[in-house]
N, C-alpha and C positions, 0 to 999 in steps of 0.2 A: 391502574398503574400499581407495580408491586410496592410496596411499600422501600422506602432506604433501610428501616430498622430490621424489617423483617427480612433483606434481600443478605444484610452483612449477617445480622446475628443469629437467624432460624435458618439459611442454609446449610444442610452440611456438607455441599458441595463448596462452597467458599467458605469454611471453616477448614477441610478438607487440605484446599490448597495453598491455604493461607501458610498452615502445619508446615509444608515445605519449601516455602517460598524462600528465596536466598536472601542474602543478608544484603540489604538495600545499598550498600557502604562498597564501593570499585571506582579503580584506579580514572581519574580524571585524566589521564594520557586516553585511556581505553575509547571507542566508540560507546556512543551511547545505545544500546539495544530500543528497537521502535515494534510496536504493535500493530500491525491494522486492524482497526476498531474490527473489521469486519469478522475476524478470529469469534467474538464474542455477541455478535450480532442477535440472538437470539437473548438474550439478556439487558445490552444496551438499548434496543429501540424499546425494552420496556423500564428501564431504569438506569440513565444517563449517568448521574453522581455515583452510587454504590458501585459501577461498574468500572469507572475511572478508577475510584478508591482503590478498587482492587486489582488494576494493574498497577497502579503506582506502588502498593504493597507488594509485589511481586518482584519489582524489580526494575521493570521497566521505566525508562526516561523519557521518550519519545511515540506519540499517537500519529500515526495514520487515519482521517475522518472517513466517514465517508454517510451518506444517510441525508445531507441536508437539502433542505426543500422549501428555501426560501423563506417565507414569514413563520414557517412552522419551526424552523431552525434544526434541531437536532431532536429529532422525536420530541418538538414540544420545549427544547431548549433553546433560547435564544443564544446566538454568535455571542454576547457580550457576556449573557451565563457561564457559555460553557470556559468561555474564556476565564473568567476568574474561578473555577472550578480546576481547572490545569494549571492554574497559577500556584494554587494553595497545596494542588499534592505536586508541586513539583514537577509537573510537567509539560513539555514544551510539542506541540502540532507541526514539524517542518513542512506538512505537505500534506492533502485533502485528496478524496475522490471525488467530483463534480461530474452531472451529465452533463453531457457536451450534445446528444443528439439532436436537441431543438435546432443548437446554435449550426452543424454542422446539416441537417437536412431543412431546416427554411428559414436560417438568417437571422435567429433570432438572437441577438444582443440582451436582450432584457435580463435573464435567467444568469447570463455568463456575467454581466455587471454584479449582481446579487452574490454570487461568489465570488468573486473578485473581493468587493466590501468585505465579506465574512471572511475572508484567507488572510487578509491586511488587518481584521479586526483580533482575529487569532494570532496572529504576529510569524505569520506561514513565509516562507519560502516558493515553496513550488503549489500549482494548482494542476492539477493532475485529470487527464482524458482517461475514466477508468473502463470503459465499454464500449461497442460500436452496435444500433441495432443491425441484427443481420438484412435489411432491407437497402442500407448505405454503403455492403462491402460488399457487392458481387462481383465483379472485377475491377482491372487494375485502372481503369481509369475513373472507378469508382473511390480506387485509392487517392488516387493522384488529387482528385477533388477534397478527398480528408487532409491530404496535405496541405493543400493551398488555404483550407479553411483552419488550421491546424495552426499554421500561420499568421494567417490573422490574426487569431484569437490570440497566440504569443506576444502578439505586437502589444495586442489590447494591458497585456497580463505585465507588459515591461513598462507601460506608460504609468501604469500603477505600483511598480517596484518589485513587482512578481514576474517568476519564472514560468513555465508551463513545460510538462512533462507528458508523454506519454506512454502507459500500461496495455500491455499485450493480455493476450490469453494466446489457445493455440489457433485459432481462424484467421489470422496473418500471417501463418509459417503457410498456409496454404496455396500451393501452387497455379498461376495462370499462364499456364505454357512452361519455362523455364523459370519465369520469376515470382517471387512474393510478393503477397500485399507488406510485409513488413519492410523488406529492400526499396519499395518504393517511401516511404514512410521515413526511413534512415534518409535516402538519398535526395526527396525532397520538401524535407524542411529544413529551416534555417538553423544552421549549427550552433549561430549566436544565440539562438533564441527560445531554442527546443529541448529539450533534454529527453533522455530514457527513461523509465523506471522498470529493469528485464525484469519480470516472473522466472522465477529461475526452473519452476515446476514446470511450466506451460513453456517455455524454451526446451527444457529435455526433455518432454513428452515428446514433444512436435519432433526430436529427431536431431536437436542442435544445441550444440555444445558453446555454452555459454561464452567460455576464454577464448575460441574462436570468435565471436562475435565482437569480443572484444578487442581481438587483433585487428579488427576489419572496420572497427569503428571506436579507434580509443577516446580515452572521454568524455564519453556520450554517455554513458550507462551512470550516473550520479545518485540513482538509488534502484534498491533491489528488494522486491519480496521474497522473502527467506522461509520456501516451503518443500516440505520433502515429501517422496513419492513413496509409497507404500508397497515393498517388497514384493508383494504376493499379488496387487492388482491395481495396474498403472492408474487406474482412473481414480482412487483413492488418494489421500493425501494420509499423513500421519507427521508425528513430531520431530520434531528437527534432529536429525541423527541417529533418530528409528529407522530410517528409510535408504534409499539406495542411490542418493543424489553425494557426489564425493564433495560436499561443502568445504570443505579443507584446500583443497587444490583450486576451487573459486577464490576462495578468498585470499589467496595467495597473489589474487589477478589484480586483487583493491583497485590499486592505483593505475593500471593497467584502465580499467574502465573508468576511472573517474568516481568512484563511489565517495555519498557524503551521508548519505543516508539508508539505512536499510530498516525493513520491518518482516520480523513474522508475522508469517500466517498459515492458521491452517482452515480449510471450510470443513471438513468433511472425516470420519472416521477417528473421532476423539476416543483416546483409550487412558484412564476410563470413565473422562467427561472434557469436555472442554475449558473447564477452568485449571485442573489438575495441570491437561494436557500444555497449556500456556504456560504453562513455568516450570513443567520439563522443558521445553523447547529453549525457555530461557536461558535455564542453566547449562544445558548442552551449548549453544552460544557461548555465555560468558567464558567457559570451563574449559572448552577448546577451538573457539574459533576467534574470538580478538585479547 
């Protein structure tokens, strides 16, 4: 494991971005800007603390989880750690990425309870369906069974005081006949009990215009990852406002979808590193989008 000391004070990749990081101090009217851990993932699964430190230096308020695995916690971090570790910089988890495919291809409870505990333990909001394996979505009445299990698991997520949220990518904008796996997915789970989390990257790849979706289903969309597409080759990501996704006229929709929560993210194509690139994104956020 990388060292803490060595991770804040021998890189010059986060000395680098530290150099530009905004000024930690915005308007308490304002949203709070959120992270998905996974932005950083190459960093966090090897050093949990020093990677927090440095989004909360950055600017950032709010974590997106995503990596836990039960007794191992957070690469090695336990739920209760990490929890007083986001307490001390200031930062608050609304909502987690948890695998759902055990629970969704053979019943299994056990895994969804364990997050459950850790969401409630982190003082989370929403527990979040972040992926589907591709052997559970061939068609639509493959969907229809992610629904009804999708549901469950909601019910499970409200008896404990948690929401349950579901993340796209683009394999749900995918056509079976006329309809979507995603259409089924809106239309049946339970409204009280489900919520969205739209990828705003992987909704406009796939071909569909976010503010429509949200005419069609207002709401429902109460958090978003906030990822921009990279001018010159769709399959790229890039930083928020580098890219060709008109973020302004989204967020114009806010209240239109129901948003309460959003996080950047980017995977793929950091210019000219992924820490840097995290707090451009930031500031573009703060500077002209809330």
């Amino acid at each position: 494991m990388i060292k803490r000391r060595d991770f804040i004070i021998n890189s010059s990749l986060v000395l680098g971005a530290l150099a530009i990081a905004p000024s930690l101090a915005f308007s308490t009217k304002e949203k709070n800007i959120g992270l998905q851990l996974y932005t950083l993932r190459d960093l966090f699964s090897k050093d949990v603390k020093a990677t927090l430190e440095f989004v909360a230096k950055s600017g950032y308020k709010e974590i997106e989880t995503y990596g836990y695995s039960g007794e191992k916690g957070f690469f090695g971090t336990s739920a209760k750690e990490f929890k007083k570790i986001i307490t001390d910089y200031g930062l608050k988890a609304p909502s987690g990425h948890y695998d759902f495919n055990s629970f969704i291809k053979d019943n299994n409870a056990d895994f969804l309870k364990a997050c459950i505990e850790c969401a409630n333990e982190l003082g989370s909001e929403y527990i979040t369906v972040p992926h589907l394996g591709e052997k559970l979505r061939s068609s639509l009445d493959d969907y229809k069974h992610i629904a009804h299990k999708i549901n469950e698991a909601a019910v499970l997520c409200k008896q404990s005081g948690l929401k349950l949220a579901y993340h796209n990518h683009d394999f749900e904008f995918k056509k079976f006949g006329n309809q979507t796996g995603y259409a089924i997915l809106l239309q049946e789970t339970d409204k009280k009990l489900v919520d969205f989390e739209l990828d705003l990257y992987w909704a406009v790849r796939s071909g569909y215009d976010p503010i429509e979706l949200f005419k069609a289903n207002p709401g429902r969309f109460t958090m978003w990852h906030v990822k921009d597409m990279d001018k010159s080759k769709a399959e790229w990501n890039t930083e928020v406002g580098e890219g060709s996704i008109n973020f302004k006229s989204i967020f114009a929709a806010a209240k239109l979808s129901g948003m309460k929560h959003f996080f950047v993210e980017q995977e793929t194509n950091y210019k000219p590193n992924l820490l840097e690139s995290s707090v451009k994104s930031f500031n573009y956020v703060k500077n002209n989008l809330i």
